[in-house]
N, C-alpha and C positions, 0 to 999 in steps of 0.2 A: 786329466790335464794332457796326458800324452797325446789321446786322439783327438783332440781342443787343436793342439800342433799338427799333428799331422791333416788335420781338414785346414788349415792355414795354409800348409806347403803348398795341399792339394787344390787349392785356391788360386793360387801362384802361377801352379801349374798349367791350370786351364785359362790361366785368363783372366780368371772373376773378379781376381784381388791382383793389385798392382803390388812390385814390393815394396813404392814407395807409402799404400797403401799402409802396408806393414811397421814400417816405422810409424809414421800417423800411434797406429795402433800400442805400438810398446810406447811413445811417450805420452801417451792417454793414460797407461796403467796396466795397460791387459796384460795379466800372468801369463797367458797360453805363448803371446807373443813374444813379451819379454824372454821364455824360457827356449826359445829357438834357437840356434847357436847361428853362427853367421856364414860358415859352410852348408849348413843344409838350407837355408833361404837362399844360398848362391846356385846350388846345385837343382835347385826347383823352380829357377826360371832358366826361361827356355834360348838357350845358346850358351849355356856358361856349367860346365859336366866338372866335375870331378879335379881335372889337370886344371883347366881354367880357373877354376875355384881356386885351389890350392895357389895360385902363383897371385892372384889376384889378392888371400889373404899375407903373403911374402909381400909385397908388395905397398899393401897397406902398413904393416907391422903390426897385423891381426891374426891373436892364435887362435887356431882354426875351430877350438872348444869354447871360444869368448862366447858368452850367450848375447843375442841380442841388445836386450836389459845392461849388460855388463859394460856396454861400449862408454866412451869419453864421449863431448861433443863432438871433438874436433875429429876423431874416428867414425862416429855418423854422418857427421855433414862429408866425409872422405865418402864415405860407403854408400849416401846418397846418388851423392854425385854419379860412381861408378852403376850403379842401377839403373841411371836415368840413359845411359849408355843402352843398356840392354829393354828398354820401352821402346828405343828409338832409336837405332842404331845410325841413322842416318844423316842423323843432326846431332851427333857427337862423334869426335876419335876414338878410338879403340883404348881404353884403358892400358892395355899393353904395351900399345905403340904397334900393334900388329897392324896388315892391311886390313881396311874396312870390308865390311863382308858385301 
C-alpha cells in the first residue's frame, strides 16, 4: 500500500496524474489514495513545497495528517478548488492572496 502512494505522488509529480485526478480516484474507493494525507498531495505538485502546503492546510482548517479519504465534502470541494489553482495558475487567483506568479 505504501509504494501504491508513493507511485501516486510520484504521478502527481511528473505530470501523469492530475491531483484533481486524485480525488476522482479516493471517491471511487481507491485505498492507496484515500490513505494519502493531504500535505503530501500538496507537496507533490509542482509549485506548492512544504511552507505553501502548510499555510494552505491553516487556511483550509485542514490538519496536515487528514488523510485524503478522511476529508468532509465541503473540505474537498475547498481543496479542489485550491488544486485547480496549481493546474493553472493563470486562470485562478493565488489561494493566498499572494501575487500571481
Amino acid at each position: 500500500m505504501r509504494s501504491e502512494r508513493g507511485e501516486i505522488r510520484a504521478r502527481v509529480r511528473s505530470g501523469d496524474l492530475t491531483p484533481a485526478d486524485v480525488m476522482v480516484l479516493v471517491e471511487d474507493g481507491d485505498l492507496a489514495a484515500r490513505g494519502i494525507t493531504v500535505f503530501r498531495l500538496l507537496t507533490a505538485v509542482h509549485g506548492c513545497g512544504p511552507s505553501r502546503a502548510t499555510a494552505l492546510l491553516a487556511a483550509l482548517a485542514i490538519p496536515a495528517n487528514r488523510k485524503l479519504g478522511g476529508l468532509s465534502d465541503v473540505q474537498s470541494r475547498q481543496l479542489i478548488a485550491v488544486l485547480r489553482y496549481y493546474e493553472s495558475p493563470s486562470q485562478y487567483l493565488d489561494p493566498l492572496g499572494a501575487n500571481p506568479r
